[in-house]
C-alpha positions in Angstrom: 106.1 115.5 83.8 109.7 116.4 83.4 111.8 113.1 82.3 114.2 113.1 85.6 111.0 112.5 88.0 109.7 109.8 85.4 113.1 108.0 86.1 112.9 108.7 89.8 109.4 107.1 89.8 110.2 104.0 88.1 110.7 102.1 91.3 107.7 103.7 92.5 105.4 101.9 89.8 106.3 98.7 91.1 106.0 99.4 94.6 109.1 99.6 95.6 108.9 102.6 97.4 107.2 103.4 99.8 108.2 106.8 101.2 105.9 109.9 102.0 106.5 111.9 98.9 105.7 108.3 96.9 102.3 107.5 97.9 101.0 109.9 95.6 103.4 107.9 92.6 102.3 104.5 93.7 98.4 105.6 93.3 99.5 107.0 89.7 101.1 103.9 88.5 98.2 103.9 85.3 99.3 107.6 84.2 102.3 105.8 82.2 102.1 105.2 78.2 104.5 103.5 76.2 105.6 105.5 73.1 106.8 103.7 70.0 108.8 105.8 67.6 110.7 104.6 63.9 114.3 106.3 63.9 115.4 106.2 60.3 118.9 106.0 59.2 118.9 109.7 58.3 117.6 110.2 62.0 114.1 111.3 61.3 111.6 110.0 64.2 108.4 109.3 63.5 106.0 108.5 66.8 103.9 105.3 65.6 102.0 104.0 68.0 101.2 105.1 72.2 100.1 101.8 74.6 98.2 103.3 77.5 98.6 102.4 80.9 101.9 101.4 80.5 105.4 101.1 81.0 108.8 99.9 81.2 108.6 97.8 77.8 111.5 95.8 76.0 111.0 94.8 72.4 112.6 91.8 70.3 112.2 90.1 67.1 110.9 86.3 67.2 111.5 83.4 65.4 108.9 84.0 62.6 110.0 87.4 61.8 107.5 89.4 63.6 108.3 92.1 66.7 107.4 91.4 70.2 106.8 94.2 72.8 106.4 92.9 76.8 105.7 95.9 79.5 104.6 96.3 82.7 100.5 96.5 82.8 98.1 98.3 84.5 94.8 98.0 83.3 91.7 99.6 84.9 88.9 96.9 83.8 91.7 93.7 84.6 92.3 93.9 88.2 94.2 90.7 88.9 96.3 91.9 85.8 97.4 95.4 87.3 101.1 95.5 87.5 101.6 92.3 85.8 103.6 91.5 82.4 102.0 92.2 79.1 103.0 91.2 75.7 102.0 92.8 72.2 103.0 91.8 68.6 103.9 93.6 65.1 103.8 91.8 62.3 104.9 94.9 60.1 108.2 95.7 61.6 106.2 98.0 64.5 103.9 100.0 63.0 101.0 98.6 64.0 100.6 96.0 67.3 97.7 94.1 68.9 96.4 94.7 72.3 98.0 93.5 75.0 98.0 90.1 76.6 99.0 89.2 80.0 102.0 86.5 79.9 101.3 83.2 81.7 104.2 81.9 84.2 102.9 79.0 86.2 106.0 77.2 88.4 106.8 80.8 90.7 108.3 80.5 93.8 105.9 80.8 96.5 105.5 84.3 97.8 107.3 86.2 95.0 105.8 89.1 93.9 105.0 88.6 89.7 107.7 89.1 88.0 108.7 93.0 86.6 111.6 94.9 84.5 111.3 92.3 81.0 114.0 92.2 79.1 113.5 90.0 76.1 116.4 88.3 74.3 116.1 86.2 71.0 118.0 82.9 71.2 119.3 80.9 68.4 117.0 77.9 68.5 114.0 80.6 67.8 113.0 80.5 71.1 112.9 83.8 74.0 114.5 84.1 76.8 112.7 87.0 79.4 115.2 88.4 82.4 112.9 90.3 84.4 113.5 91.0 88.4 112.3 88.9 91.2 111.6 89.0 94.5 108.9 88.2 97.7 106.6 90.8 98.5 107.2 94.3 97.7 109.6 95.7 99.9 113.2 95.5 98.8 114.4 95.9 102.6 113.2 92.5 103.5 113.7 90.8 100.1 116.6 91.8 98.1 116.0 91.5 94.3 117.6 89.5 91.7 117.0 88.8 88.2 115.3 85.3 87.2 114.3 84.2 83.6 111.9 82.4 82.1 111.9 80.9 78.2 109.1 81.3 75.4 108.2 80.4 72.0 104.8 82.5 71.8 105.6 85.0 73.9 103.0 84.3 76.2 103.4 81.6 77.6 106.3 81.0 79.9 108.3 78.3 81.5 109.8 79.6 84.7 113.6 78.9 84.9 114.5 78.5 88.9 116.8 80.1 90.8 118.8 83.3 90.0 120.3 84.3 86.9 122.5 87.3 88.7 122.1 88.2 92.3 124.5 89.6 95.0 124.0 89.7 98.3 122.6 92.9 100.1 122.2 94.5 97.1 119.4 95.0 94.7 119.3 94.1 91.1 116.5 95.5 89.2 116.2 96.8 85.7 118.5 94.5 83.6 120.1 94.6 80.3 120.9 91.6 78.4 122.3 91.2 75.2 123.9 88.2 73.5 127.6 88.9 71.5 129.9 86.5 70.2 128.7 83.7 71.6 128.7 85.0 75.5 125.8 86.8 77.2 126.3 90.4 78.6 124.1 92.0 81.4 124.0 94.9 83.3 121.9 96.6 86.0 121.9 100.4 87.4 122.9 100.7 90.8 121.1 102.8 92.8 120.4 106.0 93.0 120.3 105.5 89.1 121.1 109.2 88.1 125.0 109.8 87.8 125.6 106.1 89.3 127.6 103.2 87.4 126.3 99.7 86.7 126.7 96.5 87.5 128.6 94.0 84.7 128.5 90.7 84.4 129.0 87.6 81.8 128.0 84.2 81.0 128.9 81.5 78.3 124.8 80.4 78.3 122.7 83.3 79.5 121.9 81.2 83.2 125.1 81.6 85.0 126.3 85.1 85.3 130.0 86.0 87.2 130.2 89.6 88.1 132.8 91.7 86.1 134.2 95.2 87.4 131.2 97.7 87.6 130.6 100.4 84.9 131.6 103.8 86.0 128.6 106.8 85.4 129.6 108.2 82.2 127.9 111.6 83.0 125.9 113.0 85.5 122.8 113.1 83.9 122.8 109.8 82.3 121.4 106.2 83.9 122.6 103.1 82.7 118.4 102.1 82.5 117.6 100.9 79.2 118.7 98.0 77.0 121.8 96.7 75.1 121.8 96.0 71.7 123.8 94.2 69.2 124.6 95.5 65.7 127.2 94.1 63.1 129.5 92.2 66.2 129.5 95.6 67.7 127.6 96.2 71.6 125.8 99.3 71.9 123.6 100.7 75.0 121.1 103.0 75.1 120.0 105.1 77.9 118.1 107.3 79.8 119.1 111.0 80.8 117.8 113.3 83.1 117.9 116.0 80.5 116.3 114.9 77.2 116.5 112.5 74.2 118.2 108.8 74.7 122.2 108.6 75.1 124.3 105.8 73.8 127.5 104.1 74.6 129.4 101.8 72.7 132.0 98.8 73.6 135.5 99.2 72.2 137.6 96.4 71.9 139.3 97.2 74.9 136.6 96.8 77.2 136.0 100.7 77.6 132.5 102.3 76.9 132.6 105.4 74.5 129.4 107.4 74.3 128.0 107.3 70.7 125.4 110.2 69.1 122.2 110.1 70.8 118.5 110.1 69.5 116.1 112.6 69.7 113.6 110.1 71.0 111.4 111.4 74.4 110.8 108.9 77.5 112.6 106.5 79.8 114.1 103.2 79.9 114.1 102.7 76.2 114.0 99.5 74.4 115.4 98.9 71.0 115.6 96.8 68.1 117.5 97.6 64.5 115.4 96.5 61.2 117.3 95.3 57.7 117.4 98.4 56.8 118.7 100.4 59.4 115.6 101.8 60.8 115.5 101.4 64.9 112.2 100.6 66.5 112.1 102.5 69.8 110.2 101.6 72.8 110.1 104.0 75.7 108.3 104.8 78.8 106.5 108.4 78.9 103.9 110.1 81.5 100.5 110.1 79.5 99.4 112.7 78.0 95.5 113.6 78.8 94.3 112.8 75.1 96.9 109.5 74.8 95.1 106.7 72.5 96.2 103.7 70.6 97.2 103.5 66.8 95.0 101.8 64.9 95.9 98.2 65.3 95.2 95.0 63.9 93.8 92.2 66.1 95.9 89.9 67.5 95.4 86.1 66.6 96.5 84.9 69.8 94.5 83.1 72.1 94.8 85.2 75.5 94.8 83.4 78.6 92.8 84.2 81.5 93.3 86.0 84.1 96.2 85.2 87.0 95.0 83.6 90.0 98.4 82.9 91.3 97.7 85.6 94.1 94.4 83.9 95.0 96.5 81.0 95.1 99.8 82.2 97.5 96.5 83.7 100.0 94.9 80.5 100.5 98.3 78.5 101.0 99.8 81.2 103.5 96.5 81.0 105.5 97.4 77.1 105.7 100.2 77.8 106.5 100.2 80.9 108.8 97.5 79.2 110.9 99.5 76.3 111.4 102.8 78.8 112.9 99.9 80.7 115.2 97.9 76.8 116.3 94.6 78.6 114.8 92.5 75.2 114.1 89.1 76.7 113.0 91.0 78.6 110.3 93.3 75.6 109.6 90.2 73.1 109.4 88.7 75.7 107.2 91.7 75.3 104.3 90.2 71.7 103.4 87.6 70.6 101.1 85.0 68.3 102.3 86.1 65.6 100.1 89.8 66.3 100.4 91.9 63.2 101.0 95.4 62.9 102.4 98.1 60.4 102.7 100.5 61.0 105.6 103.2 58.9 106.7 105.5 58.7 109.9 108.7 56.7 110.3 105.9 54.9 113.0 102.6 54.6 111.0 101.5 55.4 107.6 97.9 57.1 107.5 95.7 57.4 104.5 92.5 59.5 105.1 89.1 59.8 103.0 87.7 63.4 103.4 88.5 66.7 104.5 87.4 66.4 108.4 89.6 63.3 108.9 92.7 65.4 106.9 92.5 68.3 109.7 92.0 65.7 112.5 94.9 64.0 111.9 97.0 66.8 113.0 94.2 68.5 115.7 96.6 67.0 118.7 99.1 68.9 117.8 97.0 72.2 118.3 95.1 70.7 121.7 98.8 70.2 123.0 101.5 72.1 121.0 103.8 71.3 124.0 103.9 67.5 123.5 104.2 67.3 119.3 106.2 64.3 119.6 103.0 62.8 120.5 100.6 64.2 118.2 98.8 62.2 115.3 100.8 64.4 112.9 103.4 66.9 112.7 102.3 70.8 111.3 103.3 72.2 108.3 105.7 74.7 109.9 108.6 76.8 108.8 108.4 75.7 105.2 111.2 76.0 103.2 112.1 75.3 99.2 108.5 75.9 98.7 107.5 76.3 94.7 103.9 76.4 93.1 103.2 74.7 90.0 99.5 76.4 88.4 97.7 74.0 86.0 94.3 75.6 84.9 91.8 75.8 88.3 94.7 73.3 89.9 97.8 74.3 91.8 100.7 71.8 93.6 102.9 73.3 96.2 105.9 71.5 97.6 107.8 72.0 100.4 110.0 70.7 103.2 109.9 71.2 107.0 112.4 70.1 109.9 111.2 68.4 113.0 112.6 67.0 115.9 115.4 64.5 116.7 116.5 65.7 112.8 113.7 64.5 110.6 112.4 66.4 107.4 108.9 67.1 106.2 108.3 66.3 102.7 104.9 67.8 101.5 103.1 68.2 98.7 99.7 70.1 98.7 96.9 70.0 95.8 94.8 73.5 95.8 91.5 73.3 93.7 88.6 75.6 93.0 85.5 74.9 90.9 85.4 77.6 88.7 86.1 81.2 88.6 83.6 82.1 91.6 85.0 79.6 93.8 87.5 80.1 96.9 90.9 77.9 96.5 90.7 74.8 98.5 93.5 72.1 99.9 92.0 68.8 97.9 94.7 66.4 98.4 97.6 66.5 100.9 100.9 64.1 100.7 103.2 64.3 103.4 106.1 62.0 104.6 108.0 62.7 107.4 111.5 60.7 107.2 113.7 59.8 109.8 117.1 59.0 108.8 117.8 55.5 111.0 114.3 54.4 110.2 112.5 53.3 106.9 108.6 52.6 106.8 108.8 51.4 103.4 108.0 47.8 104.5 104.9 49.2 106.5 101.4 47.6 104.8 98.8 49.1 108.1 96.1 51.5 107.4 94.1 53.0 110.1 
């Protein structure tokens, strides 16, 4: 596959697109490899190691020493891991890597699709910060991306950092770079289309809080600012992709301007990169898979991997909660409780506390028999939620949210989702809601029905 429709198809993978000419793409998101190649200082490459069903990897060294590669997944045996983020680990400066394990991110916003695009940047206190893009569902036209973060120091499991790192409005930022220089934090993104097209530029004193900077002009018209930024001796260098061959680089002057640098004969897209003690680059790219494409030899990881992501499983059974509370479906709205789910629900009027799943649903049936006269029923509905986040804790979720009612009240819920085990559908267990009026306080209220 030639490199310029790899780069064209990147967006594809993730289901971005969703054009005529990229159904085909979509279907043939697991015909990706990453290719890991040794550059040494004389400029002699030296392919090492090929990750199947692959791509899009970043690559950083961790606190102990050892290398850490994340990529997008897409395993054909792991189906709730398909598209998700991977991580593996070198413990001889890349020659050899462990399988892959999936990350773990509880905390999400709900709705979002799983995170994509890693970019992994060592921190000073030995811990790792991952940029990655974010958005709900899959369609950039009705969710714009931006880039969120999250912060490690295994590399597998995550702690979700809220709200947006870099984001502008109408426009989609996907595909970051982030290096640290100096002190200050440096990220850019490829606008789009990426071939021939500038970059976005931005800077921040911590790595959260990026302000925009003038945008980076195309410096050829085969080059993409898709890859990664890389720090060397005080000095900033990028590397890139090119619609041609091998990986171009760029390097920032002292004045601010970007002056191309030599590139390396290195095949693939999106490259990631890292620069050993002795000069030697490790060299992480995304390639089409070629039809005999195996693994090096590796050596096993001693990492416990988690199990799989449920967090789909999870947003399903919450949505239908909520979804059938927007459309007044009660048989599919009872049907979110467990039998021995138990609720607490209080009104500025009375404050209700309820013992199983039946008397949970009936306390808001009214509201479904007569949708007209709410202001009468037992209990608001869960409607129109907004500032909803899910926290995952094993077979245990927590969703919170608020909701606006009438005569300008706010909903304040929180929602416990539990299954048994793996085989088990997702149930509501425990619901806590509180519906506040600001002239009114029910704090003083002892009554239980």
């Amino acid at each position: 596959m030639p490199l310029i429709l790899i780069a064209l198809q990147i967006p594809a993978w993730l289901g971005l697109l969703q054009p005529a000419n990229q159904i085909a793409a979509n279907s043939d998101r697991g015909n990706q490899e990453v290719l890991v190649h040794r550059v040494s200082p004389s400029g002699e490459t030296t392919l090492v190691a090929e990750v199947p069903r692959s791509a899009v990897p970043t690559i950083c060294r961790m606190g102990d020493g050892s290398l850490i590669m994340a990529h997008q997944w897409f395993p054909d045996d792991v189906p709730d891991m398909f598209d998700h983020i991977a991580v593996r680990f070198s413990t001889d400066n890349g020659r050899t890597w462990t399988d892959s394990t999936p990350i773990e991110m509880p905390g999400l916003p709900a709705r979002t699709r799983f995170p994509f695009d890693p970019t992994i940047v060592g921190l000073p206190d030995g811990k790792m910060r991952m940029y990655f893009t974010l958005m709900q569902g899959t369609d950039p036209r009705q969710s714009t991306p931006t880039i969120g973060s999250a912060i490690s120091t295994n590399g597998i499991n995550w702690t979700y950092e809220r709200g947006d790192r870099f984001a502008l409005p109408d426009k989609a930022i996907m595909n970051c770079a982030v290096a640290s220089i100096s002190g200050k934090y440096k990220l850019l993104a490829p606008m789009q289309p990426a071939i021939g097209a500038g970059a976005y530029w931005a800077s921040s004193p911590d790595g959260l809080v990026f302000a925009r900077n003038e945008n980076l002009p195309a410096m050829s018209a085969t080059s993409q600012w898709l890859g990664c930024l890389l720090e060397t001796e005080g000095l900033l260098r990028f590397y890139g992709t090119s619609s041609t061959s091998g990986i171009w680089t760029a390097d920032l002057g002292a004045d601010g301007e970007w002056d191309l640098g030599p590139s390396l004969d290195v095949p693939g897209s999106d490259p990631g990169v890292i620069r050993l003690d002795d000069g030697t680059l490790v060299v992480v790219t995304t390639h089409a898979a070629s039809q005999d494409s195996n693994t090096t030899p590796r050596e096993t990881s001693p990492r416990e991997t988690p199990q799989p992501n449920t967090r789909e499983q999870i947003d399903n059974h919450l949505e239908s909660l909520l979804e059938s509370s927007d459309k007044l479906d009660w048989n599919r709205f009872a049907n979110t409780f467990a039998p021995t789910a138990t609720g607490f629900l209080s009104t500025p009027a009375t404050v209700h506390r309820l013992e199983n799943g039946t008397a949970v649903a009936n306390a808001f049936k009214s509201s479904f028999d007569a949708p007209a006269s709410k202001k009468t029923a037992s209990y608001p509905l869960p409607q129109n939620p907004r500032n909803l986040d899910i926290q995952r804790h094993g077979d245990a979720a927590i969703a919170t949210f608020q909701t606006d009612h009438e005569y300008d009240r706010t909903g304040w819920w929180t929602v416990v989702l539990k299954r048994d085990d793996a085989a088990s559908d997702w149930k509501v267990h425990h619901v806590h809601a509180s519906i506040q009026d600001p002239k009114i306080s029910n704090s003083n209220m002892s009554s239980w029905p």
